[in-house]
PQR file with spaces between the fields and no chain letter, atoms N, CA, C, O and H, PARSE charges and radii, in Angstrom:
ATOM       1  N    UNK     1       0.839   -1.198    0.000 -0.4000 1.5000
ATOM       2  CA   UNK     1       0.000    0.000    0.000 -0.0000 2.0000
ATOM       3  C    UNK     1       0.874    1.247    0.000  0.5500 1.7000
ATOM       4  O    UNK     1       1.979    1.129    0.530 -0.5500 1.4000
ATOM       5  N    UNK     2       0.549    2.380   -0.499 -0.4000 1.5000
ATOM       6  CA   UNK     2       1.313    3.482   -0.952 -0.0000 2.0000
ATOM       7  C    UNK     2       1.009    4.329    0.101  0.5500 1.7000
ATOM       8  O    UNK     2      -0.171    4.669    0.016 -0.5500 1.4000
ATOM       9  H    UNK     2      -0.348    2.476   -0.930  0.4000 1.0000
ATOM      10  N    UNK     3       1.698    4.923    1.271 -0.4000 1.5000
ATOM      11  CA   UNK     3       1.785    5.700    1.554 -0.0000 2.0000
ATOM      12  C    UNK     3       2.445    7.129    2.227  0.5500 1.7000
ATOM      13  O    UNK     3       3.613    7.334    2.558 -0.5500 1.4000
ATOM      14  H    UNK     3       2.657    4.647    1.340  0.4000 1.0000
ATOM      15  N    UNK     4       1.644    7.745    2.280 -0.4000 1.5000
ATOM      16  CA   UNK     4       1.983    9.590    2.740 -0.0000 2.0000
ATOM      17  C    UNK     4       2.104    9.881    3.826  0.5500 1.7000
ATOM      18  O    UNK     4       1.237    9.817    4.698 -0.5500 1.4000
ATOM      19  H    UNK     4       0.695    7.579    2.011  0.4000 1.0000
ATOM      20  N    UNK     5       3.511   10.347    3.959 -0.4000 1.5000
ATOM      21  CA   UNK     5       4.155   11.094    5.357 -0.0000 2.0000
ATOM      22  C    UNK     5       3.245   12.575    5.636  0.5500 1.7000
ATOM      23  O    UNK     5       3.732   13.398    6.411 -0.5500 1.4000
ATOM      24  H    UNK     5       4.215   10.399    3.251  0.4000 1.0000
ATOM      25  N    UNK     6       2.131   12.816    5.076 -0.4000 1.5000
ATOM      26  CA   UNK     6       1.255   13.783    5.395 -0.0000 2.0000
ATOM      27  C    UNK     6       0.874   14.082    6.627  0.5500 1.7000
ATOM      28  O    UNK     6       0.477   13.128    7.297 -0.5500 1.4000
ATOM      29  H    UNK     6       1.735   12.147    4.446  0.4000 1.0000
ATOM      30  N    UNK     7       0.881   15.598    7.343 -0.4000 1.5000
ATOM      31  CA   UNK     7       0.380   15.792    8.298 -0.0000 2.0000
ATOM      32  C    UNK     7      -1.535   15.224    8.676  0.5500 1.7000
ATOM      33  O    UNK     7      -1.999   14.838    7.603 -0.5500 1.4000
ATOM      34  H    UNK     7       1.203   16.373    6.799  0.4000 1.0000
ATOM      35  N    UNK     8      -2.240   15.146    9.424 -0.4000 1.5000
ATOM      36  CA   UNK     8      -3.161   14.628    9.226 -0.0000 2.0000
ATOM      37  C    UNK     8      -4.071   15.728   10.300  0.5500 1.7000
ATOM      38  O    UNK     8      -3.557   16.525   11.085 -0.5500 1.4000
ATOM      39  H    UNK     8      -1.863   15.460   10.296  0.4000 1.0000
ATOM      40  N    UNK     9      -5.745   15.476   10.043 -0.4000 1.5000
ATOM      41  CA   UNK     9      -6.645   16.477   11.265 -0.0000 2.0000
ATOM      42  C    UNK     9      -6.769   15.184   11.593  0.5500 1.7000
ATOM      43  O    UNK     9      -6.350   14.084   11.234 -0.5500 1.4000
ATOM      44  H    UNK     9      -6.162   14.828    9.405  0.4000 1.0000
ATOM      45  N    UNK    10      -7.901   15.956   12.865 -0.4000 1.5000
ATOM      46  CA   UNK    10      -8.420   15.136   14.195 -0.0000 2.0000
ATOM      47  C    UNK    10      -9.101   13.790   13.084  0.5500 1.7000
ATOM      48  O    UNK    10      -8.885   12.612   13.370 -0.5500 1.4000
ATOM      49  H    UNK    10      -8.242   16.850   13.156  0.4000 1.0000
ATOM      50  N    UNK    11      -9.708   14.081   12.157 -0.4000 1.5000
ATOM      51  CA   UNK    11     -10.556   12.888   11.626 -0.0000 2.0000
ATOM      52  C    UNK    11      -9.363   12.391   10.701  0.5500 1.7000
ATOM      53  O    UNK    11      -9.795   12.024    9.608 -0.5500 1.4000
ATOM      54  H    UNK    11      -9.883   15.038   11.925  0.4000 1.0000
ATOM      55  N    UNK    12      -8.193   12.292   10.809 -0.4000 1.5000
ATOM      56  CA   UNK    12      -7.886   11.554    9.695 -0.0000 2.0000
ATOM      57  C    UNK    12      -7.349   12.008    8.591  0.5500 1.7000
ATOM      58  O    UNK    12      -6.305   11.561    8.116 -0.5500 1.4000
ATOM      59  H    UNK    12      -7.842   12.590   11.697  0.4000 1.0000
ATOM      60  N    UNK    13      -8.099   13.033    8.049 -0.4000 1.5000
ATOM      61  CA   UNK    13      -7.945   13.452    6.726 -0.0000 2.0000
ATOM      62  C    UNK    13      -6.504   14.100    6.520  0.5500 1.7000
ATOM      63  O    UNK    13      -5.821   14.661    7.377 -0.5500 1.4000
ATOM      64  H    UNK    13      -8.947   13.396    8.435  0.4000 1.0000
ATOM      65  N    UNK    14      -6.180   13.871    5.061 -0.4000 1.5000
ATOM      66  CA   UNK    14      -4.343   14.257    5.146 -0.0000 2.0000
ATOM      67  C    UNK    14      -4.523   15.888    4.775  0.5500 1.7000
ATOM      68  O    UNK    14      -5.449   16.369    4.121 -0.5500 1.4000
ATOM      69  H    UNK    14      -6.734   13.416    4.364  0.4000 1.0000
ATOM      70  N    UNK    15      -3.588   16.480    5.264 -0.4000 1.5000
ATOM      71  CA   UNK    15      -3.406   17.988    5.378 -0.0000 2.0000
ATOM      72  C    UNK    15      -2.169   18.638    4.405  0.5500 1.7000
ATOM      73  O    UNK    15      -1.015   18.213    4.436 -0.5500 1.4000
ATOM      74  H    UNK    15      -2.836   16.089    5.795  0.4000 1.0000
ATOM      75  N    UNK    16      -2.493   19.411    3.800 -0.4000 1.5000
ATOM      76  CA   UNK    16      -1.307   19.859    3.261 -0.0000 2.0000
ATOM      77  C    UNK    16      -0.502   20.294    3.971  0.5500 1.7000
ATOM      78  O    UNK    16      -0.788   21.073    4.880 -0.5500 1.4000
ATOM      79  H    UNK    16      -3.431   19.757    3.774  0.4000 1.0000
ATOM      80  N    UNK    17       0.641   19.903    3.726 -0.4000 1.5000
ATOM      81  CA   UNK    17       1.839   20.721    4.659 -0.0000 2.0000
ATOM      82  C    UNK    17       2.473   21.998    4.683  0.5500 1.7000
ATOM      83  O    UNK    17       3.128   22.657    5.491 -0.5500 1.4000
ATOM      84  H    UNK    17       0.873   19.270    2.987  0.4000 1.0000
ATOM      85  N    UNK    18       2.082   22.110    3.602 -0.4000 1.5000
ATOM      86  CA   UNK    18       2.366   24.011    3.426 -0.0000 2.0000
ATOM      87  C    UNK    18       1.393   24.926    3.762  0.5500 1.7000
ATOM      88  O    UNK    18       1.603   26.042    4.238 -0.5500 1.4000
ATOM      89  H    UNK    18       1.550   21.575    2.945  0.4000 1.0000
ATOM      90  N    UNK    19       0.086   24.325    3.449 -0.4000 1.5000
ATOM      91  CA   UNK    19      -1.070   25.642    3.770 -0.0000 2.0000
ATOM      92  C    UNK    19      -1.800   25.107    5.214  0.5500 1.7000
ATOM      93  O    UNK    19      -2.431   25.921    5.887 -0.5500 1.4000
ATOM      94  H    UNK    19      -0.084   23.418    3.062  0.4000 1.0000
ATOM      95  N    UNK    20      -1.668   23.603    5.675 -0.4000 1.5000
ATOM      96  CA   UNK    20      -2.125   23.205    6.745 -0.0000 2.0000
ATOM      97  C    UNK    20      -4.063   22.944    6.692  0.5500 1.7000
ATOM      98  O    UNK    20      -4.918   22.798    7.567 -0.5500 1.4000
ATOM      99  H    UNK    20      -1.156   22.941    5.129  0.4000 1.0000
ATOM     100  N    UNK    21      -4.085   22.992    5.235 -0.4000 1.5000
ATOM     101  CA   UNK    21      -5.675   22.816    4.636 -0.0000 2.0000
ATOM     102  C    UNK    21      -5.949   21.516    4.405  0.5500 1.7000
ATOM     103  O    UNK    21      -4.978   20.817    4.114 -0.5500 1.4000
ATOM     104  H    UNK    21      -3.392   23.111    4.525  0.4000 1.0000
ATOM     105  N    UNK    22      -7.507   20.764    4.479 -0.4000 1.5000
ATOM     106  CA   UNK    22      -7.411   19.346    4.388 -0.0000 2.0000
ATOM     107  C    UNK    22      -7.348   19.341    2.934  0.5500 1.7000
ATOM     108  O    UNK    22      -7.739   20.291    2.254 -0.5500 1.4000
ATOM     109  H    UNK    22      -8.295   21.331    4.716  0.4000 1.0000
ATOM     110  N    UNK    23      -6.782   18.110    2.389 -0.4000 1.5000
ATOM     111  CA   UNK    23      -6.683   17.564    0.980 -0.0000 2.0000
ATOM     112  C    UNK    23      -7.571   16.884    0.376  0.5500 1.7000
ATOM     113  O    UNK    23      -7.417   15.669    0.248 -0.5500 1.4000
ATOM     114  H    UNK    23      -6.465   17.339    2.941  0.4000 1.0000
ATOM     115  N    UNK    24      -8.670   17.523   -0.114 -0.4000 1.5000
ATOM     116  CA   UNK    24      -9.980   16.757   -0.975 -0.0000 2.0000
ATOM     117  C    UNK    24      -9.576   16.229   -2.328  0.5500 1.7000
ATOM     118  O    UNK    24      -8.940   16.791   -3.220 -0.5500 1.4000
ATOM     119  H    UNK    24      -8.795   18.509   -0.011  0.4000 1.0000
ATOM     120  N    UNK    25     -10.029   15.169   -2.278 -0.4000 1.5000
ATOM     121  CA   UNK    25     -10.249   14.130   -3.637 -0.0000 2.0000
ATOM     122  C    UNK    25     -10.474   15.170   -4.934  0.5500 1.7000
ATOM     123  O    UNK    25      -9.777   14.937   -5.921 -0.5500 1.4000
ATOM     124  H    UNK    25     -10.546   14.714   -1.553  0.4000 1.0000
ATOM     125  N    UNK    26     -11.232   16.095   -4.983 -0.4000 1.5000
ATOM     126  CA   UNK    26     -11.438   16.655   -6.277 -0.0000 2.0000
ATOM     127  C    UNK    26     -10.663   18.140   -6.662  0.5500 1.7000
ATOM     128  O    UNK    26     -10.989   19.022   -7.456 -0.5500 1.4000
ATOM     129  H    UNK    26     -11.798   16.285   -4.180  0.4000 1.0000
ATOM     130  N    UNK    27      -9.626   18.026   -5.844 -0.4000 1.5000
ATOM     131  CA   UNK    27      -8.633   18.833   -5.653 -0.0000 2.0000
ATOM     132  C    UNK    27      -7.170   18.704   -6.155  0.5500 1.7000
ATOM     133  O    UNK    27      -6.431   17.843   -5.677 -0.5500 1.4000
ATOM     134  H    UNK    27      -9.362   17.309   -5.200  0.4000 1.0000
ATOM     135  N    UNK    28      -6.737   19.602   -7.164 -0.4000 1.5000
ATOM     136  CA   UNK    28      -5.359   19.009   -7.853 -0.0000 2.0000
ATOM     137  C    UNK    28      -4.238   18.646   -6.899  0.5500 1.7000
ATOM     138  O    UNK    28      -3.977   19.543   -6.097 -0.5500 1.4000
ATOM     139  H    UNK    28      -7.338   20.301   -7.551  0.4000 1.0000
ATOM     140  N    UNK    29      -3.652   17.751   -6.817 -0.4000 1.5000
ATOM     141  CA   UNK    29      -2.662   17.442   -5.825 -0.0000 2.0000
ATOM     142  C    UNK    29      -1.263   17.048   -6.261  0.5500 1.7000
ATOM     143  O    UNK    29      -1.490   16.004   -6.874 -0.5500 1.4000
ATOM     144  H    UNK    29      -3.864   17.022   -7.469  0.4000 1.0000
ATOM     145  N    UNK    30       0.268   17.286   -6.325 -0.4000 1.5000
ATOM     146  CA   UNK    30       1.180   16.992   -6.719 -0.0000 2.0000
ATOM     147  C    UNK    30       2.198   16.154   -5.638  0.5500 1.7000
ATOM     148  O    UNK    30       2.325   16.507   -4.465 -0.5500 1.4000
ATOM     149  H    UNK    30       0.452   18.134   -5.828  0.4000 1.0000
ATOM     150  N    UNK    31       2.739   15.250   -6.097 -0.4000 1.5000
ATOM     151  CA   UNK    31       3.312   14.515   -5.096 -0.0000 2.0000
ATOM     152  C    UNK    31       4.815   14.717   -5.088  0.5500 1.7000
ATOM     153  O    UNK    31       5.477   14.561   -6.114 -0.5500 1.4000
ATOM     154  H    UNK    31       2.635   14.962   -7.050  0.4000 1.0000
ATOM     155  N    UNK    32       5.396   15.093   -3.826 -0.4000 1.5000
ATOM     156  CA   UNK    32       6.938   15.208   -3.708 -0.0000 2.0000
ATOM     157  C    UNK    32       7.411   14.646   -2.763  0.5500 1.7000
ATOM     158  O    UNK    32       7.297   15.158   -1.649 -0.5500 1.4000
ATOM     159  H    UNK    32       4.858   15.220   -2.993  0.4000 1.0000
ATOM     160  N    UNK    33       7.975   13.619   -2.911 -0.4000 1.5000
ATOM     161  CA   UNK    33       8.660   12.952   -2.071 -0.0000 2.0000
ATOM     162  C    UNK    33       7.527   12.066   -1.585  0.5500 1.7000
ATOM     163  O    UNK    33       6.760   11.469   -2.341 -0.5500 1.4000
ATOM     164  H    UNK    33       8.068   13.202   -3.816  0.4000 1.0000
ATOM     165  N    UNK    34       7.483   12.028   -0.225 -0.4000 1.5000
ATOM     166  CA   UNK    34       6.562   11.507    0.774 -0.0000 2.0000
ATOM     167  C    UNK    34       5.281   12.171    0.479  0.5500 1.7000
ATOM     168  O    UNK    34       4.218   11.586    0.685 -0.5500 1.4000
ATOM     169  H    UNK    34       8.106   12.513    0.389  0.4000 1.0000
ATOM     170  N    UNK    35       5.316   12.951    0.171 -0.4000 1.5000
ATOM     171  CA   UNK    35       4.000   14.161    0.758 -0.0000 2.0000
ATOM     172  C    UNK    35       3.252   14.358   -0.572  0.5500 1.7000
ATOM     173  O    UNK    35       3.773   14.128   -1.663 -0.5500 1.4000
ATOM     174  H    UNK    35       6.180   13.426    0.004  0.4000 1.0000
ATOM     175  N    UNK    36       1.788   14.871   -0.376 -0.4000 1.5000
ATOM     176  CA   UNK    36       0.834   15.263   -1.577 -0.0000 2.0000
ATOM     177  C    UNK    36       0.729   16.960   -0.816  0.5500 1.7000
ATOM     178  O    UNK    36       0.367   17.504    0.227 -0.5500 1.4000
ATOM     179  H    UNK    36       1.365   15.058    0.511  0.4000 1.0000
ATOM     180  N    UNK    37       1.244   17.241   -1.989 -0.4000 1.5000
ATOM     181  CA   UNK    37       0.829   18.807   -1.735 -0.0000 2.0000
ATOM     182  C    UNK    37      -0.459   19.628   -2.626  0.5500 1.7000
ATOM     183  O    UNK    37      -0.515   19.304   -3.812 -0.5500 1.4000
ATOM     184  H    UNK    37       1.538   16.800   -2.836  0.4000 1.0000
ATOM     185  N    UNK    38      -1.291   20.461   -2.241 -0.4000 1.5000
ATOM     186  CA   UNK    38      -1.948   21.418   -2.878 -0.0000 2.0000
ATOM     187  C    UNK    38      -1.390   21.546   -4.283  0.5500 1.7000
ATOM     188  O    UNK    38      -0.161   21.558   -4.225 -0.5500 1.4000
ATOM     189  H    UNK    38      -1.245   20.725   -1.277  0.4000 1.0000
ATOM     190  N    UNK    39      -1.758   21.628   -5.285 -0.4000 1.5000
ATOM     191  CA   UNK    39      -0.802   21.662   -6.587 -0.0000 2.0000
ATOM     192  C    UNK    39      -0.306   23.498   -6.553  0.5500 1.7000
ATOM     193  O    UNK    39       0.787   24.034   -6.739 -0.5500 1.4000
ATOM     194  H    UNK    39      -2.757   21.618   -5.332  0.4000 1.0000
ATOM     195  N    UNK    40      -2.120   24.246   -6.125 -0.4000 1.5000
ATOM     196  CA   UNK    40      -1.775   25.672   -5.836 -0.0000 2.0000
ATOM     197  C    UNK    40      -0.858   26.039   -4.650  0.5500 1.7000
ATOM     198  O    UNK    40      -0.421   27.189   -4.621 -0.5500 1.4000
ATOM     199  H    UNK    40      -3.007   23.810   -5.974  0.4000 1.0000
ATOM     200  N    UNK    41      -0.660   25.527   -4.069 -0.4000 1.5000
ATOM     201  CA   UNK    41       0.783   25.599   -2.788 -0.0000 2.0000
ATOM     202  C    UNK    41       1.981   25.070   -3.418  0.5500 1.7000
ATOM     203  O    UNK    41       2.896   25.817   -3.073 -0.5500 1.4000
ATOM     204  H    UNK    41      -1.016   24.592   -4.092  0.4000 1.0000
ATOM     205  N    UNK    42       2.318   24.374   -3.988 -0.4000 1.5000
ATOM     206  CA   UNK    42       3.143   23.930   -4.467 -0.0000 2.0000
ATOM     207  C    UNK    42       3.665   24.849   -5.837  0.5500 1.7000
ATOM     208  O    UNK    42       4.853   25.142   -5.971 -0.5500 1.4000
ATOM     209  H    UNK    42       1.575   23.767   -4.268  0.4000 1.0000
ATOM     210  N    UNK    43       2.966   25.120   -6.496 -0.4000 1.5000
ATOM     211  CA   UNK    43       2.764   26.306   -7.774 -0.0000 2.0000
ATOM     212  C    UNK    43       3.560   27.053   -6.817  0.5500 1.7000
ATOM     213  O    UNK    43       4.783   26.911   -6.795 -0.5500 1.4000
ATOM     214  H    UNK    43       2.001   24.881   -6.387  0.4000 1.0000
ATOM     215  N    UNK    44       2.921   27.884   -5.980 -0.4000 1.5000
ATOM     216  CA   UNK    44       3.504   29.050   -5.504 -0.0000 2.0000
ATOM     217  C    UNK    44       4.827   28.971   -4.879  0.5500 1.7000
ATOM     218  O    UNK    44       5.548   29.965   -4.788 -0.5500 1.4000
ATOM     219  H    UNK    44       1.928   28.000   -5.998  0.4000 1.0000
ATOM     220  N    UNK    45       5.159   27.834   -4.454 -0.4000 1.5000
ATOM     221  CA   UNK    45       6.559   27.955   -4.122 -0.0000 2.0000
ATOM     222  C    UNK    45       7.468   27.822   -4.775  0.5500 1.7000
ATOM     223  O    UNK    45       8.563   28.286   -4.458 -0.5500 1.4000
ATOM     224  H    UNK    45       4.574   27.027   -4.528  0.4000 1.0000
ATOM     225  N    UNK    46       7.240   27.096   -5.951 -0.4000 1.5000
ATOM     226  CA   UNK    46       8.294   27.161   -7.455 -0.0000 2.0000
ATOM     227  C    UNK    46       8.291   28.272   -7.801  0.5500 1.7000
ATOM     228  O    UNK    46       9.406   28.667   -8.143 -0.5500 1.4000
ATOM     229  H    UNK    46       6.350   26.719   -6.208  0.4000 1.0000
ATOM     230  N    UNK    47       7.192   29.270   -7.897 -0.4000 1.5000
ATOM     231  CA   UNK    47       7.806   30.404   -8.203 -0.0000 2.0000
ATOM     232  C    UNK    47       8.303   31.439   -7.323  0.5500 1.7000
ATOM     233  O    UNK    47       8.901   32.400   -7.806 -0.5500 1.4000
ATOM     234  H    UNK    47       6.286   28.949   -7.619  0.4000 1.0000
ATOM     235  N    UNK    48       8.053   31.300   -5.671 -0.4000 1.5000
ATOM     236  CA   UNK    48       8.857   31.894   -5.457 -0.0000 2.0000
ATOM     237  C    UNK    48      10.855   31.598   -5.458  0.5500 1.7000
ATOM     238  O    UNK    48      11.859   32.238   -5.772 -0.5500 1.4000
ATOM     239  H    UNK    48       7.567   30.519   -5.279  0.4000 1.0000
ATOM     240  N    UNK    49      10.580   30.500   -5.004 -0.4000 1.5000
ATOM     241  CA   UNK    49      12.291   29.956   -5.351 -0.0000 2.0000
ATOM     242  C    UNK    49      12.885   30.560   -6.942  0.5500 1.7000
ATOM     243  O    UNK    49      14.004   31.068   -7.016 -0.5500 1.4000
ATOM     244  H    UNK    49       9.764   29.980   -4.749  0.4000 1.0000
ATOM     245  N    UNK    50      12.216   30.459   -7.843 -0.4000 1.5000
ATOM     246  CA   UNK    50      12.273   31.023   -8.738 -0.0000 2.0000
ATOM     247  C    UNK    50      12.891   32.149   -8.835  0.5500 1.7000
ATOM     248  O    UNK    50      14.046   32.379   -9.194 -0.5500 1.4000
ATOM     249  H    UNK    50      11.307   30.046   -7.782  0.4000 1.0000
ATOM     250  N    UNK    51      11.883   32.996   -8.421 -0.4000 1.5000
ATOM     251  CA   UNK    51      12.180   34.503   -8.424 -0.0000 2.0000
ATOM     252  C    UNK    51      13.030   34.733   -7.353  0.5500 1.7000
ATOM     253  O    UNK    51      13.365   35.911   -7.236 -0.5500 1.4000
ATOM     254  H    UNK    51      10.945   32.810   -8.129  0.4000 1.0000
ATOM     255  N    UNK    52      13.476   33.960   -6.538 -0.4000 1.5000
ATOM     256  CA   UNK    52      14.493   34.190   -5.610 -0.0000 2.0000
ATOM     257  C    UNK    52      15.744   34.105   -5.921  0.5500 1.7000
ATOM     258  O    UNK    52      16.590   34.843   -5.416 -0.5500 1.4000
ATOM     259  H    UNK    52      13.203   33.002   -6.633  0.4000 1.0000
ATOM     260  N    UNK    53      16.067   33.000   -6.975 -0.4000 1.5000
ATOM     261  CA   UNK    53      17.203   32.752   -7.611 -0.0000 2.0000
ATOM     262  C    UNK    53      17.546   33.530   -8.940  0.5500 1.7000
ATOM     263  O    UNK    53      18.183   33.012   -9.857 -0.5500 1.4000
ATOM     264  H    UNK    53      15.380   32.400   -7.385  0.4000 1.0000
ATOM     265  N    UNK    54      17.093   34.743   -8.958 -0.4000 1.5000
ATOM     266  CA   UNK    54      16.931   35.315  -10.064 -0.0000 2.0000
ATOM     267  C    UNK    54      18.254   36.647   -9.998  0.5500 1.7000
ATOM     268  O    UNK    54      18.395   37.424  -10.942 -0.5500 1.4000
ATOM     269  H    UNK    54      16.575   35.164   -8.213  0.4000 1.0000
């Protein structure tokens, strides 16, 4: 079985680790490493690293 080093709430449900929001099924999700992140949390931190290394 496949799984995620994801933070989790009281019920269970896996949490994003960057925004600390629960992770719904009909919600884009990108996987790095261990973890499923927000795809829009994840977006935003590529570009800030981005623009940081600029």
């Amino acid at each position: 079985m496949d799984t995620l080093e994801n933070p989790r709430d009281k019920d269970g449900r896996l949490l994003c680790p960057i925004c600390d929001e629960p992770i719904r099924g009909t919600q884009a999700v990108i996987r790095v490493g261990e973890q499923a992140l927000h795809f829009k949390c994840h977006d935003h931190l590529e570009k800030e690293s981005t623009s940081e290394s600029l």
